[in-house]
N, C-alpha and C positions, 0 to 999 in steps of 0.2 A: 520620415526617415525609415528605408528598410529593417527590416529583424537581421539577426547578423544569417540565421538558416533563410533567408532569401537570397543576403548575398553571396553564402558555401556556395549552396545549389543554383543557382542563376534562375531561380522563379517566385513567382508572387505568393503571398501569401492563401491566396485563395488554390492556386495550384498547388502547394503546399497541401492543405488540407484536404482537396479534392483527390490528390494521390493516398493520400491515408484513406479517407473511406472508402475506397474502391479495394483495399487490400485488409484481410480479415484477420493475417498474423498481427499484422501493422496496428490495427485498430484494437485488440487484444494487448498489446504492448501499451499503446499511450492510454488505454483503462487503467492496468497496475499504476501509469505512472501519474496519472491523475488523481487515485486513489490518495497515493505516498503524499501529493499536493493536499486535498483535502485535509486531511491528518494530521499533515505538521501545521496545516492553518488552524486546528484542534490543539495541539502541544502549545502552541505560539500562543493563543487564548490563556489556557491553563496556566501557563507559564508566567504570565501577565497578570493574572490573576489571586498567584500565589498556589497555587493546585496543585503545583510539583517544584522541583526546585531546580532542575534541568531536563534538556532534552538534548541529541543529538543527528546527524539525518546522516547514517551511509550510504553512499551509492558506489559499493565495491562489492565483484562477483564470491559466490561466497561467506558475503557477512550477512547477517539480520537488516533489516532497514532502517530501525531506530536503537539508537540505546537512551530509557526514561529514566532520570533518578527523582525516586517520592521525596517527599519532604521528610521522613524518615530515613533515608540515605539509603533505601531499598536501590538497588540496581535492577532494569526490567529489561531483557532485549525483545524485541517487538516487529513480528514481520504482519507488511500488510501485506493482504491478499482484498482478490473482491470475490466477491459471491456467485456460484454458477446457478441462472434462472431456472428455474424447470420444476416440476409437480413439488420434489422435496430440494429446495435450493440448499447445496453442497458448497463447499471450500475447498479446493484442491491443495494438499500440502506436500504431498511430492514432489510437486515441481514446480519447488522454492529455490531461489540461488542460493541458499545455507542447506539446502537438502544433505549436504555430507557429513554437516555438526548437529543434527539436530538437539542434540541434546543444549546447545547454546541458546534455547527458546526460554524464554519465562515467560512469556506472555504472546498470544495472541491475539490482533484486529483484525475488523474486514469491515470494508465498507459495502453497501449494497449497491447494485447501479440500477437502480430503476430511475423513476421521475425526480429523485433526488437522490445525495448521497448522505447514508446514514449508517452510524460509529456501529456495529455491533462485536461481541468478544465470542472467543469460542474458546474451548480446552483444547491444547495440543496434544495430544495422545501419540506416544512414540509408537510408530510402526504401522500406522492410519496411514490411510492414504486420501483421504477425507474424510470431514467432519461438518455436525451440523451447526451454524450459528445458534447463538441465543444472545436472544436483544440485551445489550449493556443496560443495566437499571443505574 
């Protein structure tokens, strides 16, 4: 049975993906949004676990991407980002869709995209325009 984006767009799956890696915005976009996937498959554990006591997933321009509440009824808003490669791998936080609240951050994630993806936190520092990870212990 087709994906329902085979049958939007009138192509295969393989075309489908074939069109994303040949475009570098495009493949920049389904990172962030495979990151968000990772993540809440991370929250969904936790959450199952007993680790936290909610999770939430937005996908609206302008908000954070998660809001966490700990099991102490701490509220955390939580944007993923992923990690930019290079000699000192950097975080870009400017150009976040909440870029205009920032101050609505309590927490940041990032996931790394190398040969796997993996959870790291950084400090959001208002007025940065990048930061450096440090491995979540």
């Amino acid at each position: 049975m087709p994906h329902t984006l085979e049958l939007k767009y009138g192509l295969t799956a393989q075309e489908l993906l074939d069109a994303i890696d040949k475009r570098f915005r495009l493949k920049v976009a389904l990172e962030g949004a495979v990151a968000e996937v990772h993540f809440e498959r991370k929250l969904r554990i936790a959450s199952k676990e007993g680790w936290l006591n909610s999770y939430e997933n937005h996908d609206m321009d302008g908000m954070h991407d998660f809001t966490v509440v700990t099991l102490d009824g701490v509220e955390l808003r939580v944007e993923v980002k992923t990690i930019r490669n290079g000699k000192k791998p950097q975080v870009e936080l400017q150009k976040t869709r909440a870029a205009l609240r920032p101050r609505s951050f309590r927490c940041g994630c990032c996931l790394h995209r190398t040969f796997h993806w993996r959870l790291e936190s950084i400090p959001l520092r208002i007025g940065t325009r990048t930061a450096e990870p440090q491995a979540a212990s």
